[in-house]
C-alpha positions as CSV (number, residue, x, y, z in Angstrom):
1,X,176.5,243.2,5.3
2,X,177.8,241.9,2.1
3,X,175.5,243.2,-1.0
4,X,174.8,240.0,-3.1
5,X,176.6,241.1,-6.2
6,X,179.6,241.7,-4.3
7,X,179.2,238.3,-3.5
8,X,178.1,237.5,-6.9
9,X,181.4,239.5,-8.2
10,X,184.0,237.8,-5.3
11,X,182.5,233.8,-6.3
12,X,182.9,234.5,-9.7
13,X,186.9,236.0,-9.5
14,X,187.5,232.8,-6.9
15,X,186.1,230.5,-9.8
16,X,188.4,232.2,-12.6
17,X,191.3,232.1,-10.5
18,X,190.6,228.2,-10.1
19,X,190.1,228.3,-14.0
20,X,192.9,229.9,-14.9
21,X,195.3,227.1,-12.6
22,X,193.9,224.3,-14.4
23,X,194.4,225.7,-17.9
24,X,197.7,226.7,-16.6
25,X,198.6,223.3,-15.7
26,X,196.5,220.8,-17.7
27,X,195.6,223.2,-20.8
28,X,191.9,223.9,-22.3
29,X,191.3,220.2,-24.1
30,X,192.6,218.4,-20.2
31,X,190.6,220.8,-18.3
32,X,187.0,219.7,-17.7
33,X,184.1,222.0,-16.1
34,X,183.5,219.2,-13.1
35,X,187.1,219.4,-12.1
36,X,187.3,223.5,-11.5
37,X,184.3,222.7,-9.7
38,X,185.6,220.1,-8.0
39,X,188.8,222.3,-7.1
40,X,186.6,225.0,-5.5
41,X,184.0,222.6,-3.9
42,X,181.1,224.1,-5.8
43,X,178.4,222.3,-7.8
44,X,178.3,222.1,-11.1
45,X,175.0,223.2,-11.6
46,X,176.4,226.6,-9.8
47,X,179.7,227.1,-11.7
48,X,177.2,226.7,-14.9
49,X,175.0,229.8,-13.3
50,X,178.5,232.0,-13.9
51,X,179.7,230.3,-16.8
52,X,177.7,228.9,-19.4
53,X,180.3,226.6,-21.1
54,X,184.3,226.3,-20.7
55,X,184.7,227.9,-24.0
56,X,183.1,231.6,-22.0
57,X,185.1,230.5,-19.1
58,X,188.1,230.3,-20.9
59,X,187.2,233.8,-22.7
60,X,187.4,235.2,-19.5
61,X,190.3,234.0,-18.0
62,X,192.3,234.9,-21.2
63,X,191.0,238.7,-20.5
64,X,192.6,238.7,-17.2
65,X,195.4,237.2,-18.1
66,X,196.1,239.8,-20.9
67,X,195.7,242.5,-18.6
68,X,197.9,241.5,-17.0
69,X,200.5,241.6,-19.9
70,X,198.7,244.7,-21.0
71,X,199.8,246.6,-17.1
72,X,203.6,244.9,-18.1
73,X,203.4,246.9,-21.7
74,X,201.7,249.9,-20.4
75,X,204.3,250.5,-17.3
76,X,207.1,250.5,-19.8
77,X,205.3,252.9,-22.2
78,X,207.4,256.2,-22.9
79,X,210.3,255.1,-20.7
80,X,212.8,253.4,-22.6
81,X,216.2,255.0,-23.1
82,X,217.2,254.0,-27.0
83,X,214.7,252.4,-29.6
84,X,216.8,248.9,-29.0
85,X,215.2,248.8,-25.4
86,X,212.3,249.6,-26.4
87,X,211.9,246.7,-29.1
88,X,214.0,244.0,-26.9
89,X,211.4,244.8,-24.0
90,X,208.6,243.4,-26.6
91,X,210.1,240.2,-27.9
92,X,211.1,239.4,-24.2
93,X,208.2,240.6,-22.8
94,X,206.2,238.5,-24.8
95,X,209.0,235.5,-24.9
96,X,208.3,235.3,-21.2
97,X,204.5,235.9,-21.3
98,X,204.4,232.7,-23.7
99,X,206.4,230.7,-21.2
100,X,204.7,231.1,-18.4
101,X,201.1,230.6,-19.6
102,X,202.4,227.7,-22.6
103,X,200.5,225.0,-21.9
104,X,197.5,228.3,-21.1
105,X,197.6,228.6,-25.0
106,X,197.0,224.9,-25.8
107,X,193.0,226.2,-27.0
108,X,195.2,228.5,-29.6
109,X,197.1,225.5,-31.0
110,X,194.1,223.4,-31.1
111,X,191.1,226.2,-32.4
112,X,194.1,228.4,-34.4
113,X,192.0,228.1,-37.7
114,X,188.2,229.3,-36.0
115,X,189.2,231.5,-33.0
116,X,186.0,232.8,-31.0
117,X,185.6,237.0,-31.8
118,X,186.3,237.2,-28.4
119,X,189.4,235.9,-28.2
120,X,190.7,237.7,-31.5
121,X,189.5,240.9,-29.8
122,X,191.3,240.6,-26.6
123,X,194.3,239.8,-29.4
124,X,193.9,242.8,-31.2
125,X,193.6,244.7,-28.3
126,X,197.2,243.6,-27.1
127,X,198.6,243.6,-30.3
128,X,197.3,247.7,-31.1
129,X,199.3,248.3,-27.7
130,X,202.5,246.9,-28.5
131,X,201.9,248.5,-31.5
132,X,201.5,252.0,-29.4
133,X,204.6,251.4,-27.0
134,X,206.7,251.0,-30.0
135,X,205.5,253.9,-32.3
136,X,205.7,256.4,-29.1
137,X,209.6,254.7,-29.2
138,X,209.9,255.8,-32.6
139,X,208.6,259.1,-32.4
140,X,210.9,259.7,-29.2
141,X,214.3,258.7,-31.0
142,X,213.6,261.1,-34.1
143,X,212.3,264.3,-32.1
144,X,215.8,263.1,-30.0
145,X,217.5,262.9,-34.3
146,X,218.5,259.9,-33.2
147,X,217.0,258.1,-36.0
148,X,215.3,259.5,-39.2
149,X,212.3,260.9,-40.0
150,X,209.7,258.0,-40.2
151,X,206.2,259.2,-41.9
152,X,204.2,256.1,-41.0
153,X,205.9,254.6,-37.9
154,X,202.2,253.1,-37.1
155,X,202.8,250.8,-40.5
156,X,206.5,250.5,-40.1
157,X,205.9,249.1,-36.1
158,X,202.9,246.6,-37.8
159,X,205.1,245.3,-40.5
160,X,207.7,244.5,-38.5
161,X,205.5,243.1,-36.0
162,X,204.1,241.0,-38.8
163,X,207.5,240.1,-39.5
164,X,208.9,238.8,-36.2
165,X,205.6,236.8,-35.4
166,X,206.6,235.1,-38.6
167,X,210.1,234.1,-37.3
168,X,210.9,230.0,-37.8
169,X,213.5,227.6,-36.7
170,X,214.1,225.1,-39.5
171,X,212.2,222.3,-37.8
172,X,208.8,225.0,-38.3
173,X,209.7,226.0,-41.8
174,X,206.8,224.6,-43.6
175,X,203.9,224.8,-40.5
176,X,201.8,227.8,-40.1
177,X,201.5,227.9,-35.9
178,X,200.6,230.7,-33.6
179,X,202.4,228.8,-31.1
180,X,205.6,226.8,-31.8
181,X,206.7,223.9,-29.7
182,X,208.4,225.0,-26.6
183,X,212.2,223.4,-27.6
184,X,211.9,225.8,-30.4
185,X,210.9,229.1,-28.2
186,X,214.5,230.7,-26.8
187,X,215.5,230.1,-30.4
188,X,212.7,232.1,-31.9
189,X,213.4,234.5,-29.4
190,X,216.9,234.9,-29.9
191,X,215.9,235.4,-34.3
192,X,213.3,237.8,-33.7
193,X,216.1,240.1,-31.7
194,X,218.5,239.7,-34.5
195,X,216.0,240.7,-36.8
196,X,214.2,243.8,-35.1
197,X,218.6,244.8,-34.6
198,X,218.6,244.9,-38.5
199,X,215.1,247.1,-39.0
200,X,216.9,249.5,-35.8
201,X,220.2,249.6,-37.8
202,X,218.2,250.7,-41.2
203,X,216.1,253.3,-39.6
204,X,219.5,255.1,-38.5
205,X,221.2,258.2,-40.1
């Protein structure tokens, strides 16, 4: 027999999953709480039992879908062959972890200014391991003297970091957004590997 949390646990990953498709498709402000319910044939009063509001719900659904990025990062850790892999991996990486889940990051564009602690936690949390996979590339390519000596690769990799998230196309020059609009992305993309090629090129003997 099924214990009840387990069937606690398994109605509540079924109700994330449906979550996650409709801010996937429709983003945050289209997605109302009666149409996931709707979409998994439950009640409202019984998604509310899981979920309080669609601000939590959403919460949650953003920490799976950052594991998910996180397992991406975490596979590639210590493998790369050349610090230029290793910093191409992360603006690609997260190029294509914007692209699929775009219209997913609609509660960003519209809440960018008073993010729930939550949400700027499961942020930090991704951003400290991009942070790691790069530093660990860092450290690899000087014990290989591939590269010099770096002291403080940990505030190097943040800078930089800081750097390329600031990366605009002209048409964004003068508008402070976590999230640009999408005919802007592959060329934000394409700046922030020119840019992290410079940083690789002065880091060099």
């Amino acid at each position: 027999m099924i214990a009840t949390n387990e069937i606690q646990d398994l109605k509540k990953e079924k109700i994330l999953e449906a979550a996650h498709q409709r801010f996937l498709h429709y983003g945050y402000s289209k997605t109302t709480m009666n149409e996931i319910a709707s979409d998994l044939c439950m009640s409202k009063a019984l998604l509310y039992y899981y979920f309080p509001d669609k601000s939590q719900l959403y919460t949650d659904v953003m920490r799976r879908v950052a594991d998910e990025y996180l397992e991406v990062i975490q596979s590639k850790m210590n493998t790369f062959c050349n610090l230029k892999e290793a910093f191409e991996f992360q603006i690609n990486s997260q190029h294509e972890f914007i692209l699929k889940n775009y219209n997913f990051f609609d509660f960003f564009r519209l809440n960018e200014q008073n993010l729930p602690e939550m949400i700027w936690e499961i942020v930090t949390k991704v951003h400290e391991t991009e942070i790691e996979m790069l530093v660990n590339a860092i450290q690899a390519e000087c014990t290989k003297g591939k590269i010099k000596p770096v002291a403080n690769p940990d505030e190097i990799v943040e800078l930089l970091l800081d750097a390329l998230h600031g990366v605009r196309v002209s048409a964004l020059s003068n508008k402070k957004t976590m999230f640009p609009d999408m005919e802007h992305i592959d060329e934000i993309r394409k700046k922030r590997l020119l840019m992290s090629d410079i940083f690789i090129k002065g880091l060099m003997y």
